[in-house]
C-alpha positions in Angstrom: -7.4 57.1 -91.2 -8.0 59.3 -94.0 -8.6 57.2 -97.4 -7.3 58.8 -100.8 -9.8 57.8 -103.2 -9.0 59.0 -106.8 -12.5 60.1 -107.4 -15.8 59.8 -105.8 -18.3 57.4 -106.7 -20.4 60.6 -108.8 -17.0 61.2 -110.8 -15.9 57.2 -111.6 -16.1 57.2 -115.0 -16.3 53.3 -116.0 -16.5 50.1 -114.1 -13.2 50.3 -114.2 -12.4 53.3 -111.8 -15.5 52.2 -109.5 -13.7 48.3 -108.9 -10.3 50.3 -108.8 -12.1 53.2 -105.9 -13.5 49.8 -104.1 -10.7 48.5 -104.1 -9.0 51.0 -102.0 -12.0 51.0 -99.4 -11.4 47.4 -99.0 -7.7 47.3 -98.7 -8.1 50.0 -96.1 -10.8 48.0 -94.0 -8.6 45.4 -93.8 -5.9 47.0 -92.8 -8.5 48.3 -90.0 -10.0 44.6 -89.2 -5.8 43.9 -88.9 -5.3 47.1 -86.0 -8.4 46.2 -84.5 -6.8 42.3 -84.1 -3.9 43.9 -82.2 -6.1 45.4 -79.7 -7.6 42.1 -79.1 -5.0 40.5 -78.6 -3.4 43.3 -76.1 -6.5 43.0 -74.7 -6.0 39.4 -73.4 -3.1 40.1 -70.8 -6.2 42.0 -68.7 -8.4 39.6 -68.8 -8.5 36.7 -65.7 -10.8 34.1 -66.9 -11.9 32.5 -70.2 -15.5 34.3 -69.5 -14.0 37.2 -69.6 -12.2 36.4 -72.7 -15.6 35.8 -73.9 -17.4 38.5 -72.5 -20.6 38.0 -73.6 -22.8 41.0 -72.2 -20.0 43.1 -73.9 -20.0 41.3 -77.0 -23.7 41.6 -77.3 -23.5 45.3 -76.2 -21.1 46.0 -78.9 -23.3 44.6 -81.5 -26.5 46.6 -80.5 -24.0 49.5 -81.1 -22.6 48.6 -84.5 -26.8 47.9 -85.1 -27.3 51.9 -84.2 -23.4 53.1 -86.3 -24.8 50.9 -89.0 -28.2 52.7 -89.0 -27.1 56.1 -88.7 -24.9 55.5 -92.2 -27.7 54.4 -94.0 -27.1 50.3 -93.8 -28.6 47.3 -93.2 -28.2 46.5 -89.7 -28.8 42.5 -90.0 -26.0 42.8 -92.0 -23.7 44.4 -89.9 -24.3 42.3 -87.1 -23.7 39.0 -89.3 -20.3 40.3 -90.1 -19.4 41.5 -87.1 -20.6 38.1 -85.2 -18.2 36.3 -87.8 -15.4 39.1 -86.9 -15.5 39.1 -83.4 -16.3 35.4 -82.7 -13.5 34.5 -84.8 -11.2 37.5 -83.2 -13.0 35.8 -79.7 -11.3 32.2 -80.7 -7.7 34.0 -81.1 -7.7 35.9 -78.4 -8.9 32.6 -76.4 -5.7 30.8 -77.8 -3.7 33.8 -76.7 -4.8 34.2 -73.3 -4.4 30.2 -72.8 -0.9 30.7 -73.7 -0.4 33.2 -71.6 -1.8 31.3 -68.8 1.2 28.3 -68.7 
């Protein structure tokens, strides 16, 4: 996905075009974070129990990897894990209710 900022953050001219450049970032990670949730919940009609729903030696493999992608880009690794803990536990919890319904 290629994002079509107006300017870079060197050429924002006012707090105005920074908030308005932001805003675009974010509007594209959550369109992201809402194609990543379709994944999960594809991912549910492979999975045969509720521990594999949960998947928790993936789940913490996944997070030492966002730790290192995090790293690499210059961020605070703590942080990424915190918000993607919230993401995926919450994304966890759907695709629980999903696989459950599947189930009947």
């Amino acid at each position: 996905m290629h994002i079509r900022n107006k300017c870079s953050a060197a050429q924002c001219s006012s707090m105005d075009d920074i908030r308005a450049e932001i805003d675009l970032l974010d509007q594209a990670v959550i369109r992201l974070i809402g194609q990543r949730y379709t994944y999960v919940l594809a991912a549910a009609k492979f999975k045969t129990s509720a521990t594999a729903v949960r998947a928790p030696a993936r789940f913490k493999a996944m997070l030492a990897q966002r730790r290192q992608w995090a790293e690499q880009e210059g961020l605070s690794a703590d942080a990424i894990e915190r918000l993607f803990t919230d993401l995926v536990n919450h994304f966890i919890e759907e695709e629980m209710q999903h696989w459950r319904q599947q189930q009947t």
